[in-house]
C-alpha positions as CSV (number, residue, x, y, z in Angstrom):
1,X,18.0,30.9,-19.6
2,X,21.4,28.7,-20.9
3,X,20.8,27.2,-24.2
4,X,21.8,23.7,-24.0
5,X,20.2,20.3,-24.9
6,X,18.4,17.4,-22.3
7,X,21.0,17.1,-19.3
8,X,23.2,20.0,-19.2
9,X,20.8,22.8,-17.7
10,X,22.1,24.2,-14.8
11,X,25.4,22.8,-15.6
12,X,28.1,25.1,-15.9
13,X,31.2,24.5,-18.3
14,X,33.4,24.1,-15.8
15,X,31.9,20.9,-14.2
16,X,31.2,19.8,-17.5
17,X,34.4,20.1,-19.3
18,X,36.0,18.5,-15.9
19,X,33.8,15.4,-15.8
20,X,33.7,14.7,-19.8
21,X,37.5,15.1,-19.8
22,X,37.6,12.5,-16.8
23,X,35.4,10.4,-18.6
24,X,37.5,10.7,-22.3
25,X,40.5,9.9,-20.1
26,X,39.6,6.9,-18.9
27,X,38.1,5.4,-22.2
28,X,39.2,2.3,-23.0
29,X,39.8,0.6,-19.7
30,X,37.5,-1.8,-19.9
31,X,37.0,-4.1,-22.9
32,X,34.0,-2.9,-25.3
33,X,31.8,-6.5,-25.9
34,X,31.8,-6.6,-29.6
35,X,31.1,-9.9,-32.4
36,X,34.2,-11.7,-33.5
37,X,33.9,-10.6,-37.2
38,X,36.2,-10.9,-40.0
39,X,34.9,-7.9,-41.9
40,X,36.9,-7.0,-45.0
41,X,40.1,-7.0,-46.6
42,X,42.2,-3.4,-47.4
43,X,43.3,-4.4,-50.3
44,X,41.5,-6.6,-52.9
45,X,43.8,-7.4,-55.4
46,X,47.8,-8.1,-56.3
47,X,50.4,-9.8,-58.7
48,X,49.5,-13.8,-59.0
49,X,53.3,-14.1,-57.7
50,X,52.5,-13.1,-54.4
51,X,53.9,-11.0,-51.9
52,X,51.2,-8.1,-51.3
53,X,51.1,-7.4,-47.9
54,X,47.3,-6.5,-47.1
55,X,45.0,-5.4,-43.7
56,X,42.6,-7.8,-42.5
57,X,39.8,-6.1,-40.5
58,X,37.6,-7.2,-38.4
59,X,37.1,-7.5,-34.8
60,X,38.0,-9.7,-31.8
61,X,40.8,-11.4,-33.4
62,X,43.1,-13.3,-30.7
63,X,47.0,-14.5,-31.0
64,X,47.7,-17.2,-33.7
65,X,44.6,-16.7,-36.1
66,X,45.8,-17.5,-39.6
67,X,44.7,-16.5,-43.0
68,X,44.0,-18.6,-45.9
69,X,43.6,-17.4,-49.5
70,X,41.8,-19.8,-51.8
71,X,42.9,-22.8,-49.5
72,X,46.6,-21.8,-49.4
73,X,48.3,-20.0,-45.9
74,X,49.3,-16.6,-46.3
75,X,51.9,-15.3,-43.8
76,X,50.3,-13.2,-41.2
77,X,50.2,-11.6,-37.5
78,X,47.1,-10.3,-35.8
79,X,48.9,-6.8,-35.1
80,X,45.7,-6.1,-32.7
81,X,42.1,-7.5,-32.1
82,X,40.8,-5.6,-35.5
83,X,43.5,-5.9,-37.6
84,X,45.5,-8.8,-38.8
85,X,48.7,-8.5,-41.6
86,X,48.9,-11.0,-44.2
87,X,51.4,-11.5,-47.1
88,X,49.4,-13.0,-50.2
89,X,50.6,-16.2,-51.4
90,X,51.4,-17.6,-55.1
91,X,47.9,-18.4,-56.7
92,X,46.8,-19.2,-60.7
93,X,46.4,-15.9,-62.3
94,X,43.7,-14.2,-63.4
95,X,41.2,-15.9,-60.7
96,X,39.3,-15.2,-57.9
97,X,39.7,-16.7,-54.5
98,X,37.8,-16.8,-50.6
99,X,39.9,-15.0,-47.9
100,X,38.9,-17.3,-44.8
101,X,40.8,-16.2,-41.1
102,X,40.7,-18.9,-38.2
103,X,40.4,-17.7,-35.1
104,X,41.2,-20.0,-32.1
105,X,38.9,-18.3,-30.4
106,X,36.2,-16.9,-32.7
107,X,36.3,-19.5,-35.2
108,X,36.3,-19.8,-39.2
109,X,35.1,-16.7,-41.1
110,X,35.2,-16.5,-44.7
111,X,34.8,-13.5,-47.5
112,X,33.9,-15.2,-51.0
113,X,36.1,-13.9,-53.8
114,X,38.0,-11.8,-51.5
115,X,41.4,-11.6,-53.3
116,X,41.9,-11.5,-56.8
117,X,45.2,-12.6,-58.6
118,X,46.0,-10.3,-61.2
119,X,46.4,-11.5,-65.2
120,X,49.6,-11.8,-66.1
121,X,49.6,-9.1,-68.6
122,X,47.7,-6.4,-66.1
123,X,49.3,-5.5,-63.5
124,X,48.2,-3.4,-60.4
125,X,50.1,-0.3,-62.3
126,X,48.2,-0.8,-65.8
127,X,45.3,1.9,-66.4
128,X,43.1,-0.8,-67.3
129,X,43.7,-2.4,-64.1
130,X,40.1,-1.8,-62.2
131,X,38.0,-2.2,-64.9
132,X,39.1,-5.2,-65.6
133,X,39.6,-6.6,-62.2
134,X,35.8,-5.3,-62.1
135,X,34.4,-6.9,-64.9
136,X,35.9,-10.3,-63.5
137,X,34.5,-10.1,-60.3
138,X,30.8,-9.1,-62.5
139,X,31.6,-13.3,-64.2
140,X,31.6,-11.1,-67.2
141,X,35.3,-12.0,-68.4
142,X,37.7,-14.8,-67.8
143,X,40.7,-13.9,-69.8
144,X,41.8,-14.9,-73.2
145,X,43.8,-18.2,-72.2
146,X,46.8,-19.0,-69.9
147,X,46.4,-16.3,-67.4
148,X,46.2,-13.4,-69.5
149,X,43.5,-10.7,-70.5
150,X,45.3,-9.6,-73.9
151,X,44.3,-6.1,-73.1
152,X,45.4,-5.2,-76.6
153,X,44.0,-7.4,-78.2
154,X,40.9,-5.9,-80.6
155,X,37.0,-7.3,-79.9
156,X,35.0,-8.6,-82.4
157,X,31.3,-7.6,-82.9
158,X,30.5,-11.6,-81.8
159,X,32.6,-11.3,-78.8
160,X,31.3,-8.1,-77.7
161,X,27.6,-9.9,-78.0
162,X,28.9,-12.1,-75.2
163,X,29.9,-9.2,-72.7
164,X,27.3,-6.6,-73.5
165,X,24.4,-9.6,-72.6
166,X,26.3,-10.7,-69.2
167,X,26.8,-7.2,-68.2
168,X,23.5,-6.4,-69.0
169,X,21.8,-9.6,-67.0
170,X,24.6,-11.2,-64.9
171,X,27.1,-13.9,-65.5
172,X,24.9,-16.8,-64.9
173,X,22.5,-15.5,-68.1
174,X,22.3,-18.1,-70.8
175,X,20.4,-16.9,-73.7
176,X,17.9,-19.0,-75.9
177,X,19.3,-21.4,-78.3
178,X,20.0,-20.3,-81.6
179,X,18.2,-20.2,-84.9
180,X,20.4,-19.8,-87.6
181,X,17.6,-17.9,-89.5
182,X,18.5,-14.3,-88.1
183,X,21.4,-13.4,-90.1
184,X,22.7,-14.5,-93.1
185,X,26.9,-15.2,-91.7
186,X,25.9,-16.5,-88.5
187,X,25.0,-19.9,-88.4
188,X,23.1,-22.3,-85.5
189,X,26.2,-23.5,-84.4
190,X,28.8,-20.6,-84.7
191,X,30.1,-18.6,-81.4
192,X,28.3,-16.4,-79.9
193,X,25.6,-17.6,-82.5
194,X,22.8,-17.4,-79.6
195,X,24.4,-14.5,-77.8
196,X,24.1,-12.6,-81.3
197,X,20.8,-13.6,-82.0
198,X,19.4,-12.3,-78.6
199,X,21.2,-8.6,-79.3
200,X,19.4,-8.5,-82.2
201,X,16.0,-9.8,-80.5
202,X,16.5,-7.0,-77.5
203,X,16.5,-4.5,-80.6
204,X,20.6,-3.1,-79.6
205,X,21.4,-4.4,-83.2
206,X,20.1,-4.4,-86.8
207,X,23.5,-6.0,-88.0
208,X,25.9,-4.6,-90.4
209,X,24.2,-4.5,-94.1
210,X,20.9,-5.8,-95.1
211,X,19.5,-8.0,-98.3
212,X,20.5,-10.3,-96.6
213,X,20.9,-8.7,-93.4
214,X,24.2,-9.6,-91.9
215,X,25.9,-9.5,-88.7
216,X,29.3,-9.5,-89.5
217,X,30.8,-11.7,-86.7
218,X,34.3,-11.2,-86.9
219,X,34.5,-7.7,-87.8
220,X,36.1,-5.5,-85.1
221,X,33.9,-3.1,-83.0
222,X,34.4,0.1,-83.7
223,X,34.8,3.0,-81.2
224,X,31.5,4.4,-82.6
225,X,30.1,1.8,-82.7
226,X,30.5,0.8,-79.4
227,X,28.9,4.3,-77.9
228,X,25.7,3.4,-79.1
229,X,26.0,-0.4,-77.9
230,X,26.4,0.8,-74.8
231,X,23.6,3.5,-73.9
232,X,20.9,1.0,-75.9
233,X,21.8,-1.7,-73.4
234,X,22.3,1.2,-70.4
235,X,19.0,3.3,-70.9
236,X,17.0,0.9,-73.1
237,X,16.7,0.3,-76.6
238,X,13.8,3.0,-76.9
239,X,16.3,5.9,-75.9
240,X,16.9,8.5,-78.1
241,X,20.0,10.4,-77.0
242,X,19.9,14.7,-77.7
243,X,21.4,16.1,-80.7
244,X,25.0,16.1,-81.3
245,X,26.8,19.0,-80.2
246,X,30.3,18.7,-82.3
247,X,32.4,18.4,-79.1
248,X,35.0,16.1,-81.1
249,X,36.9,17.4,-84.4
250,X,36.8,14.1,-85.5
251,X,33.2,13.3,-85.2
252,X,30.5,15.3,-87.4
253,X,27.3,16.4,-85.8
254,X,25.1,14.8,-88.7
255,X,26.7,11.5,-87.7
256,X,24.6,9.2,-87.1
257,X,26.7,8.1,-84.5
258,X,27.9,11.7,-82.9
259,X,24.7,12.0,-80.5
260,X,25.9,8.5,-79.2
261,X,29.5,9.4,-79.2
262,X,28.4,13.0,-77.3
263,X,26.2,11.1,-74.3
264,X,28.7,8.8,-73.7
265,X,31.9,11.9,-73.3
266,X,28.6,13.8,-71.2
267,X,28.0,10.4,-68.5
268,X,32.4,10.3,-68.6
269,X,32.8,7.1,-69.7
270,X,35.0,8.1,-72.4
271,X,36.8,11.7,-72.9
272,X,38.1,10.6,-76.1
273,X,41.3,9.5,-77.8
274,X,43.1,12.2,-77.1
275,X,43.1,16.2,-77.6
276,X,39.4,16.9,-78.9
277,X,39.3,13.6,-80.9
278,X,37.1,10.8,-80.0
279,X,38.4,8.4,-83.0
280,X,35.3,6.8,-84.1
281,X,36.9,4.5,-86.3
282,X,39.2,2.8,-84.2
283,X,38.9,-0.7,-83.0
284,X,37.7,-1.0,-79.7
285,X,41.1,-3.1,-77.5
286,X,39.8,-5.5,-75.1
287,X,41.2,-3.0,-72.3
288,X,39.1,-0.2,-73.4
289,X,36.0,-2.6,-73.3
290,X,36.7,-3.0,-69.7
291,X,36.7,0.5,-69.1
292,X,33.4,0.8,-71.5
293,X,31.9,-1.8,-69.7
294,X,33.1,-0.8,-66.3
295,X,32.1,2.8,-66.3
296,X,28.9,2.4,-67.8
297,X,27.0,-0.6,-65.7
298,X,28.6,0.1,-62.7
299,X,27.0,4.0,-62.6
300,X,24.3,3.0,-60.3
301,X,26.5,1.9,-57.6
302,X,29.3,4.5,-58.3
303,X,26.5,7.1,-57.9
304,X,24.6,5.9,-54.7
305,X,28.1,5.7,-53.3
306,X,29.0,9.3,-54.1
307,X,25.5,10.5,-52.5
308,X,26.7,8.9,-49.3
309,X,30.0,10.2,-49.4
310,X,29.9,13.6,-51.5
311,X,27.6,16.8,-51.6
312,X,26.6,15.2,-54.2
313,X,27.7,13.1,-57.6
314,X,29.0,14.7,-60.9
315,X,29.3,12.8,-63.7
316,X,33.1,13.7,-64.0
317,X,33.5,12.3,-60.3
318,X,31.0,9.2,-61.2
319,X,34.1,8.5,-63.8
320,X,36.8,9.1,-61.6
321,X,35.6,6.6,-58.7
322,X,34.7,3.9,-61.4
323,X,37.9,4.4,-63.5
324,X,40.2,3.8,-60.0
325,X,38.1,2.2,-57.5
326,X,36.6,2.9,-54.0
327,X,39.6,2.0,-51.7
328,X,42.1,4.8,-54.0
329,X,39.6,7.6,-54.1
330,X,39.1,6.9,-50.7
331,X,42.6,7.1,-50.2
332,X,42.7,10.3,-52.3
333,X,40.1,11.7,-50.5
334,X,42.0,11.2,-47.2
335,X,45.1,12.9,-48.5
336,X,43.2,15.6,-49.7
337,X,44.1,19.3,-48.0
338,X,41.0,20.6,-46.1
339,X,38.7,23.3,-47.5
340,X,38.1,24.9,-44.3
341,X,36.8,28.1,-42.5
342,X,39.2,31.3,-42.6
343,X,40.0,32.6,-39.6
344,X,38.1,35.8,-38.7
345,X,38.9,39.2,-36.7
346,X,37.5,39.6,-32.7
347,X,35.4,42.3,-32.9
348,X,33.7,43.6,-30.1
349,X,30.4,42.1,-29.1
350,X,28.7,45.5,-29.0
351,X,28.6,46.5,-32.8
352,X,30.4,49.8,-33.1
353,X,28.4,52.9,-34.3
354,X,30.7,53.1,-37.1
355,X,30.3,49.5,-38.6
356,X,28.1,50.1,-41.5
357,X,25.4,47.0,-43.7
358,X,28.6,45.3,-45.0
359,X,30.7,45.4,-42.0
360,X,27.4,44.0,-39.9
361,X,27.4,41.5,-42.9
362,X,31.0,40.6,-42.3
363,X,32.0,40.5,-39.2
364,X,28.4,40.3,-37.1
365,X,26.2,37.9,-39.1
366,X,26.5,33.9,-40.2
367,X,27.3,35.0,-43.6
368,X,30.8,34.7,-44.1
369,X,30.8,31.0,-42.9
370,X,27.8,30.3,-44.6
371,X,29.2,31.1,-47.8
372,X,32.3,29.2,-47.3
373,X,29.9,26.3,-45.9
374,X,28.5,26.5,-49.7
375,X,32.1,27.5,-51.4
376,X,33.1,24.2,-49.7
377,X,29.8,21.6,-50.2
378,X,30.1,23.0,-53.8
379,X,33.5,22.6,-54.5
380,X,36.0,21.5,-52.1
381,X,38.0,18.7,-53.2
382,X,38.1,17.1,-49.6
383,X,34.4,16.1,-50.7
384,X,34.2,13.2,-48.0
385,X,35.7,15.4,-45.5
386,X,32.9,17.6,-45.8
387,X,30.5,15.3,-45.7
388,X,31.6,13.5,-42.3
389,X,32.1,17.2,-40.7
390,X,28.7,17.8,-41.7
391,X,27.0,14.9,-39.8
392,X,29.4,15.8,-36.8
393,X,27.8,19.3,-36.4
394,X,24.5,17.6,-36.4
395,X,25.3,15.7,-33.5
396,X,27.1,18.0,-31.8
397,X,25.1,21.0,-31.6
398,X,25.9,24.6,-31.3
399,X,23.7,27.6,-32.0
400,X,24.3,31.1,-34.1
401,X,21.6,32.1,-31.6
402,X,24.8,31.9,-28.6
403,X,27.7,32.5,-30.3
404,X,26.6,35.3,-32.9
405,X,30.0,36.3,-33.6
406,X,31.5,34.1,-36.6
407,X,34.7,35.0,-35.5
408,X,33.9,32.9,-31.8
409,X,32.3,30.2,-34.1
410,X,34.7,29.6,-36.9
411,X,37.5,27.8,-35.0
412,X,34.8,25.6,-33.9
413,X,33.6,24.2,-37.2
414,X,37.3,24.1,-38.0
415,X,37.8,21.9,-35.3
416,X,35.0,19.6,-37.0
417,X,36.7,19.5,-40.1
418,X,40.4,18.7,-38.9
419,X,39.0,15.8,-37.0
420,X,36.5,14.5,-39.6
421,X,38.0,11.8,-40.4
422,X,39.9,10.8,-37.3
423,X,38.4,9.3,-34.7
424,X,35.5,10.0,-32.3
425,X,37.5,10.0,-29.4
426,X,39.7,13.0,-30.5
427,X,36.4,14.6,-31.6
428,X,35.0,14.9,-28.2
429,X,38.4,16.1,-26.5
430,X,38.6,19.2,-29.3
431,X,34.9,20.1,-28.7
432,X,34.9,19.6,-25.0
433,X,37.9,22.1,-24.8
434,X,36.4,24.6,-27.6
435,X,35.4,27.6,-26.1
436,X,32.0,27.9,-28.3
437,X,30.9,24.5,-27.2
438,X,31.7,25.6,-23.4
439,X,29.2,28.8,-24.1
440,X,26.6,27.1,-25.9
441,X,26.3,24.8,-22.6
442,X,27.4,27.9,-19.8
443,X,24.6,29.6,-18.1
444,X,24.5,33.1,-18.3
């Protein structure tokens, strides 16, 4: 009896490969019914001068839709009915504007804080780039004045009240009013005086002395510092990180601080300042708070993301995507080489007398594809690649129960892989015209 799923028995490959071929070659004729839809923007963020040229995606666009970006045309040309090209106009720096298209057919569509114009003192090339672009869009920063960020510029312990609190419980969090009665050098009415005051409530911070206790406001943040900040607000204020390792040179295992230091290197939020030194003492810029801030509040998403797209999150790859953003890795994970299948010997499909537990092992069993299946999952670079030729081969089936030769079956799953991340069209031609597919569905 053929092997072969609801609709193909008593098919043979012939008449099948003939009539899905006709039916791949005339896709497309008629007009798929689909929602007008402007659905994102490729492309999120560029110099406040203008002159970015970004992809508008969506669907059913028609023949003079425009674009607006925060109220102002950008130049643009619907280049087909998903994809329009705009040229970003001049805006303020350092803000964050709606990305509306309008359609003369579908109508107005807007995405709220599409586009953001870059500080004047960031650009798109700067490391700290995406976090800070990041913790703008979070409401958590606005700048430092006149459409910079002043990225060098060190925090103080009051100012790093402020973001730690709005990263912790969003940008519309107020705290209570202040006391005055908490620490000694911060009064009712200083900054941050409420913001300080609810740090110390939470239990992240003691202050910096006692009798009386003190807060020291405008004291820079130390590096140190700022590791245990960060996993008191992330994990809670009851966490007790493991015992220090001495990973750093720099940073003694009996430090107080070196357990904090160690957790934060371990999640990747940090691998230091350089060499094996993590610099403990340094001030904290307001760049590297970005980064801080970024790669620490942002894990859960970075990490459901990664599940989706990956065999699976490590916390080195956690970092990466949160340190660049999705669109590059994505792009990176597109230009990545595929970690495929090698290609195998035809043996004959009788087993020779001759071929002995490991030659049986290699050349008639599953187990040379399955262990570059694993090989690959485990550590192939092309991660999302992968992941997509995975879900292919679950919807279209073939069995080691037919083709029991891994030889017949490894240009098939290469096939899979090379087209992972094209399109599905191309996916059915290649597996329609692969000969394990036509045995799979053949009756013997």
């Amino acid at each position: 009896m053929a092997k072969g799923r609801t609709g193909f028995r008593g098919k043979t490959v012939s008449v099948l490969a003939a009539a899905a071929l006709g039916a791949l070659a005339g896709a497309g004729s008629a007009a798929a019914t689909t929602t007008y839809q402007f659905a994102y923007l490729y492309g999120t963020s560029g110099p406040a001068s203008g002159g970015t040229a970004v992809h508008v995606v969506g669907n059913q666009f028609h023949a003079g839709a425009t674009v607006t970006v925060g109220g102002n045309f950008a130049s643009s040309t619907v280049t087909s009915s998903t994809q329009i090209g705009a040229t970003m106009p001049s805006l303020p720096p350092g803000l964050l504007y709606d990305v509306t298209v309008d359609d003369p057919v579908g109508g107005s569509a807007t995405i709220p804080r599409a586009w953001f114009a870059n500080f004047l003192d960031v650009p798109q090339s700067s490391p700290f780039h995406a976090p800070i672009e990041t913790i703008s869009r979070d409401g958590i920063t606005s700048g430092c004045g006149g459409g910079n960020y002043c990225p060098s510029s060190s925090i103080t312990r009051g100012q790093m009240a402020v973001f730690l609190l709005r990263a912790e419980h969003g940008a519309a969090y107020v705290p209570p009013p202040a006391t005055g009665a908490v620490f000694a050098d911060v009064g009712a009415g200083d900054f941050a005086a409420n913001w300080i005051e609810q740090l110390y409530t939470e239990g992240v911070t003691g202050g910096c002395a006692t009798n009386p206790r003190r807060y020291c406001p405008t004291a820079s943040v130390t590096r140190g510092q700022m590791a245990a900040f960060l996993l008191k607000i992330y994990h809670g204020t009851s966490y007790v990180p493991a015992p220090a390792q001495g990973i750093f040179g720099d940073v003694a295992p009996a430090s107080p601080l070196a357990p904090w230091i160690e957790e934060l290197s371990r999640l990747s939020v940090t691998t230091g300042c350089g060499g094996t030194s993590y610099c403990p003492g340094n001030a904290v810029n307001r760049g590297q708070m970005a980064v801080f801030l970024a790669k620490t509040f942002h894990r859960p998403e970075a990490i459901r993301f990664l599940e989706q797209a990956t065999w699976g999150p490590s916390d080195a790859e956690v970092g990466k995507l949160l340190g660049t953003g999705i669109l590059p890795w994505l792009a990176a994970q597109y230009a990545a080489a595929p970690s495929s299948y090698p290609a195998l010997p035809l043996w004959p499909d009788n087993t020779p007398g001759s071929c002995d537990d490991p030659c049986y092992r290699d050349h008639y069993s599953m187990y040379p594809l399955q262990t570059r299946f694993f090989q690959n999952a485990l550590y192939g670079q092309d991660q999302l690649r992968q992941r997509m030729s995975w879900a292919l081969h679950k919807l279209l089936v073939v069995s080691a129960d037919t083709i029991y030769l891994p030889a017949w079956l490894a240009p098939y799953l290469r096939t899979l892989d090379q087209n992972a991340l094209g399109n599905y069209r191309d996916v059915l031609w290649n597996v329609t015209l692969n000969p394990a597919m036509g045995d799979f569905l053949n009756m013997d």
